[in-house]
C-alpha positions in Angstrom: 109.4 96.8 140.3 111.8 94.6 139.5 111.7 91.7 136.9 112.0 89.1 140.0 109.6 90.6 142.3 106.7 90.1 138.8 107.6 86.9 138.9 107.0 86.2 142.4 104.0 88.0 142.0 102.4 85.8 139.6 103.7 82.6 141.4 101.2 83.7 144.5 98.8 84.7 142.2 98.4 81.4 140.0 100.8 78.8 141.2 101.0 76.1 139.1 100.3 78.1 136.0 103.1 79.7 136.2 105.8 76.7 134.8 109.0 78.6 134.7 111.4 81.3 135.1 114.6 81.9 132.8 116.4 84.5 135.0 119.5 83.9 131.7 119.9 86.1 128.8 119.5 89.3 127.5 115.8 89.6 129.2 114.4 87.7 132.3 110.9 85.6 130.9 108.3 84.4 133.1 107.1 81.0 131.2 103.1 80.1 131.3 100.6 77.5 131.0 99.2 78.2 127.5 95.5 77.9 128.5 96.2 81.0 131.3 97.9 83.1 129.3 95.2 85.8 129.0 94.5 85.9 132.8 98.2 86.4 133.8 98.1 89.2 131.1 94.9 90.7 132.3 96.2 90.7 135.8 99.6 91.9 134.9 97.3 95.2 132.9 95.1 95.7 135.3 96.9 95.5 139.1 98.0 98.3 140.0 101.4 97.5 141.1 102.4 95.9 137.3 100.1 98.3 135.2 101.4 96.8 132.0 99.7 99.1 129.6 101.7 98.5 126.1 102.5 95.0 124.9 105.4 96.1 122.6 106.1 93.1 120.8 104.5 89.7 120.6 106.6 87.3 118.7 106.5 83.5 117.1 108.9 81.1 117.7 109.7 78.0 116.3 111.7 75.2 118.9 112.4 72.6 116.2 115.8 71.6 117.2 115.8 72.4 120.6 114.4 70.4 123.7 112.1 71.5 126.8 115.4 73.0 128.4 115.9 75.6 125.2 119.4 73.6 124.2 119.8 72.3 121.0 121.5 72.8 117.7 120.4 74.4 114.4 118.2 72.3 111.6 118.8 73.0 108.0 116.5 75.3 106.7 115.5 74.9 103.0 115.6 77.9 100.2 116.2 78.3 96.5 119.4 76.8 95.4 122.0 78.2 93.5 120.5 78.4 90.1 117.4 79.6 92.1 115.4 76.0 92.3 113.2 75.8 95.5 115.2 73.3 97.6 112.9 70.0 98.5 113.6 67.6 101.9 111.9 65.1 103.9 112.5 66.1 107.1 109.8 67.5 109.6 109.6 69.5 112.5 109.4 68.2 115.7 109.9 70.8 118.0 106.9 72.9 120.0 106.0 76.5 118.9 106.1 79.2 121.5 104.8 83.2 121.7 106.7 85.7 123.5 105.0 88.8 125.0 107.0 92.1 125.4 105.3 94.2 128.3 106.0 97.6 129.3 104.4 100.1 132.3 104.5 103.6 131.4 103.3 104.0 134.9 106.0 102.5 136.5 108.4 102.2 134.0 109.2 98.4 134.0 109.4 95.7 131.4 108.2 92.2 131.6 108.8 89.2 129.6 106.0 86.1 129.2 106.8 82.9 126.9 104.5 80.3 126.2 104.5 76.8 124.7 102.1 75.1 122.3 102.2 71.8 120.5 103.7 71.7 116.6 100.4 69.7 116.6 97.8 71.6 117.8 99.2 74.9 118.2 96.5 76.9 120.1 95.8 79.2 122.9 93.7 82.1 124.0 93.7 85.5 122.0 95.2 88.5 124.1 93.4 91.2 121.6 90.7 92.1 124.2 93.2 93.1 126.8 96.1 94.7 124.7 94.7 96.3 121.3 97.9 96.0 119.0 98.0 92.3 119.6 95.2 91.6 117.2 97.9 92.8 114.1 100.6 91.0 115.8 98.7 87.5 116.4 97.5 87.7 112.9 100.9 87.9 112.0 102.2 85.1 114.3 99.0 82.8 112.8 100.4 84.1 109.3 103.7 82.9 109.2 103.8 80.1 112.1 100.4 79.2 111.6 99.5 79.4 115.5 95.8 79.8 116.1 94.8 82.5 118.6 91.4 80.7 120.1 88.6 83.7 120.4 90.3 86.5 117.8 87.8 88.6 116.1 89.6 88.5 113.0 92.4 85.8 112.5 93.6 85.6 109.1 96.9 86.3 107.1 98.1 89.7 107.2 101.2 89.7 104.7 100.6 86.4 102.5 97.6 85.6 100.1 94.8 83.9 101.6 95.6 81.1 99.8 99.1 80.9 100.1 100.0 77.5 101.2 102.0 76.9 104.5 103.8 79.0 107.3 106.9 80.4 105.9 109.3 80.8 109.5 108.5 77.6 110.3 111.9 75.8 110.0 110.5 72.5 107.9 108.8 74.9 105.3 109.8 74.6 101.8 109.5 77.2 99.5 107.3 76.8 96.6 108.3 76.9 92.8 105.4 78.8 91.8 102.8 80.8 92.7 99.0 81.1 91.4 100.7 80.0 87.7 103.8 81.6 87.9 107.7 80.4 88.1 109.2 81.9 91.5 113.2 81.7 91.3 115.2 82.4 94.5 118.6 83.8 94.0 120.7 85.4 96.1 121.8 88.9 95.8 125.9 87.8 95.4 124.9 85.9 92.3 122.8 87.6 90.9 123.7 89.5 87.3 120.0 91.5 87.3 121.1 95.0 86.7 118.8 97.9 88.0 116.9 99.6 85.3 116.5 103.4 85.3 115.2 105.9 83.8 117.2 107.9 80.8 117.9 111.4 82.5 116.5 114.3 81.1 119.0 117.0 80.3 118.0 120.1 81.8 117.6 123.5 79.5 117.7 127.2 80.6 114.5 128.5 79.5 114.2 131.0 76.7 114.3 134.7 77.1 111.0 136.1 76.6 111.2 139.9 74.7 110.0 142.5 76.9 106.9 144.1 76.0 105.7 147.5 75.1 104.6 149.6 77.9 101.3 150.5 78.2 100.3 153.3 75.7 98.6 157.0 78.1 95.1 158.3 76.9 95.6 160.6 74.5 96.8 164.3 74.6 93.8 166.6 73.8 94.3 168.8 70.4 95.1 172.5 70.4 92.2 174.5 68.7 
């Protein structure tokens, strides 16, 4: 089916819940109501003209910088400096979060796009892990480095930072720290850097010895002559 006729689909089947439709880019995206996102995914499994099975990819996404349309311009993003000091601003993010969904049908073989928006403030919405497996690990990794909360997730913690680790590292007002659980981090790029790679001394290789060959096995002996 194609990506136009989903979308129509969904418009009959919720209405209003369905706010949007970017037909532009590299792939068509149906945008939805954050509080129904899990019943336009369950539908979009479960009818049998869709029969999304697979949700390939579900990703964060940070709009600080852009507005409701999606235009806008890029916000500095803070690092290490030069001499590899973490870099320090005052600025904050004002833009909404958002969480894409990549669906495919093995049955059909067609692809389908959903985006959603959440507040920077309150960044919630409904957990899609009971009706796609995979998206447990990939909400857990969204909630990791965006910090969005997936309302009704079995399991929602971080999944490649420490527990403890402070802050959402792909937001675009994070700042990087200076240390970590005691000790001094130091960015610095790989251009500058005069870190050379240690390796191992190399063995020189040796033919083995020669062994001598052995005696052959000595015969029982001949009887005497009488």
């Amino acid at each position: 089916m194609e990506q136009a006729d989903i979308h129509a689909l969904l418009v009959g089947k919720f209405g209003e819940a369905v706010t949007g439709w970017r037909a532009d880019g590299p792939e068509p995206c149906a945008e939805i109501a954050p509080a129904r996102i899990a019943d336009v995914a369950r539908f979009l499994r479960d009818d049998p003209r869709l029969a999304c099975e697979l949700l390939m990819c579900l990703s964060g996404i940070d709009w600080d910088g852009y507005d409701a349309s999606g235009k806008g311009k890029s916000v500095a993003i803070l690092g290490y400096d030069a001499d590899g000091r973490a870099q320090r601003g005052e600025r904050v993010g004002t833009g909404d979060f958002g969480v894409v969904y990549h669906l495919y049908s093995y049955t059909h073989r067609h692809k389908f796009a959903l985006q959603t928006r959440v507040p920077r403030a309150e960044p919630r919405l409904p957990t899609v892990g009971g009706i796609w497996v995979t998206a447990a690990w990939h909400e857990r990794e969204a909630f990791d480095l965006f910090g969005i909360v997936f309302e009704g997730h079995p399991d929602l913690r971080r999944i490649l930072l420490e527990d403890g680790w402070v802050g959402h590292p792909l937001r675009k007002d994070y700042q990087m720290p200076d240390q970590w659980d005691g000790v001094p981090l130091e960015g610095r790029s790989y251009s500058v850097s005069h870190a050379q790679p240690v390796l191992p001394t190399p063995t020189p290789l040796t033919s083995p010895t020669p062994s001598a060959p052995s005696a052959p096995p000595s015969g029982p002996a001949a009887p005497s002559e009488g």
